[in-house]
N, C-alpha and C positions, 0 to 999 in steps of 0.2 A: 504494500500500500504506500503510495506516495504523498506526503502531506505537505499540507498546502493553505493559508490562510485566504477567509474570503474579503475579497478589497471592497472597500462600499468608498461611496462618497457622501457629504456632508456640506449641508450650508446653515453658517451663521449669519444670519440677518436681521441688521437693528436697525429701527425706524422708526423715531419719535421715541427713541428711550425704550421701548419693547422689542423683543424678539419672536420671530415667526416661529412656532413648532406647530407639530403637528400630532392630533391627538388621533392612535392606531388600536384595532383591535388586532392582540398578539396573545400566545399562547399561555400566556402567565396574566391575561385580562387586558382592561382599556389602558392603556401607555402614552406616554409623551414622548417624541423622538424630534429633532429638527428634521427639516425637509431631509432625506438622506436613502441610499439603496445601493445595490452591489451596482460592481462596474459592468457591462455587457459585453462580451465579443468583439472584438475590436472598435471597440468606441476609448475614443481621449479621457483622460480625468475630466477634464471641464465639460465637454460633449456630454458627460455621465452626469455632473453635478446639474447642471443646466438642466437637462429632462426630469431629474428627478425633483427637483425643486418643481417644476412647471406639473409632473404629476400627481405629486402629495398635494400641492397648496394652490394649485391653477395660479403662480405667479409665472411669470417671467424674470427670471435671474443673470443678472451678469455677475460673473465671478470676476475679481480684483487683487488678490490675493490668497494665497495660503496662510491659514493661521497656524497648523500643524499637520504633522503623523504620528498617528494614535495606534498602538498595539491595544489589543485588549481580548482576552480569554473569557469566553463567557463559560462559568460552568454548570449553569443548568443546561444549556444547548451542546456542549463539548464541542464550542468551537473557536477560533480565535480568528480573530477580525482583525483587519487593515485599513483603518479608514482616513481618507484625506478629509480633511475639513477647511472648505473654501470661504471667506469674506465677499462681499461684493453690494450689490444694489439692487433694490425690487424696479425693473422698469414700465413693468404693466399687471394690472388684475383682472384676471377672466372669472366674475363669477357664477357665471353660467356654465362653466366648465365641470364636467363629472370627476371627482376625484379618481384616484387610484382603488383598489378595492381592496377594503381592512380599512380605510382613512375616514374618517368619522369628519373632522371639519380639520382648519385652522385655526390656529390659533397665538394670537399675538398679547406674551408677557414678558412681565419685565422681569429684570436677574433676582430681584426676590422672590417674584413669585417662582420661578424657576427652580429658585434655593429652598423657599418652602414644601414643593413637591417631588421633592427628590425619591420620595416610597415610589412614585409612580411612573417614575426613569426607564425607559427601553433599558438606559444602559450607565455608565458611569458618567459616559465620554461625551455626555448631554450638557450637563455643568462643566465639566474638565471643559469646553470646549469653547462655554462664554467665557470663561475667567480668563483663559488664555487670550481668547477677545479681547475682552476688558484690560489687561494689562498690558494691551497695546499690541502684540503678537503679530508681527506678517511680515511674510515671508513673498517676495515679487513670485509673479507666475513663471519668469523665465526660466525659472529654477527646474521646472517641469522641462523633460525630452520627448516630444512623441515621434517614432518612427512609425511611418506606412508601407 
C-alpha cells in the first residue's frame, strides 16, 4: 500500500471584520469549515481554491496570497490532510446559486465567534488558519510552481 496525504484547498476570507465559512453536514454532525475541498486531477492550487470557494458559498474568489501549509492527521477518519490555505477577495455573490451538497448555507463571523465555536470545527486548521491571518501571515502566490 502506498500512502499518500489528501491535498485540499482553503480560503480565508475577511470582509467587514467577518469571515466566510461554511456550515456542512459531515459524519460527526453539522460543522463549520471555511470554503475548502481536495484538489482535483490536474487542476492548479488556485484553479482548486477558486471553484471550491465559488461551490461551498456561491462566491467568487480571487486568491492573493498564501497564508500557509497545514499538515494535519485526522484521527477519527485515519487520514492526514494537506491543505493550502489561500487569502484573497470576494468579487461577486451569486445567491441564487445551488450550493455544493452537504453545505447547508454560509456563513459570515467574526474570529470570536469562530473562537467560540471551536466544538463545532471540521477540523483544527479552521482557527489555526484565521490566527495565522490575523497575525499578518502571506506568503506571495509566486511561491507556487505549476507544470502542465
Amino acid at each position: 500500500m502506498i500512502w499518500k496525504p489528501h491535498v485540499t484547498v482553503a480560503a480565508v476570507i475577511e470582509q467587514d471584520g467577518k469571515f466566510l465559512l461554511v456550515e456542512e453536514h459531515t459524519s460527526q454532525g453539522l460543522l463549520f469549515n471555511q470554503p475548502a475541498g481536495h484538489l482535483e486531477p490536474n487542476e492548479s492550487l488556485i484553479a482548486g481554491v477558486t471553484r471550491e470557494v465559488l461551490e461551498e458559498s456561491a462566491h467568487d474568489f480571487e486568491p492573493q496570497y498564501l497564508i500557509g501549509i497545514y499538515r494535519w492527521h485526522s484521527l477519527t477518519a485515519d487520514i492526514t490532510y494537506l491543505r493550502f490555505a489561500f487569502g484573497g477577495r470576494v468579487i461577486a455573490h451569486h445567491p441564487e446559486r445551488k450550493l455544493d451538497k452537504g453545505i447547508v448555507h454560509a456563513i459570515w463571523m467574526s474570529a470570536d465567534e469562530i473562537r467560540a465555536t471551536q466544538t463545532r470545527h471540521r477540523s483544527p486548521l479552521i482557527l489555526r488558519c484565521v490566527e495565522d491571518y490575523l497575525a499578518g501571515k502571506r506568503y506571495p502566490l509566486e511561491i507556487l510552481t505549476q507544470y502542465d
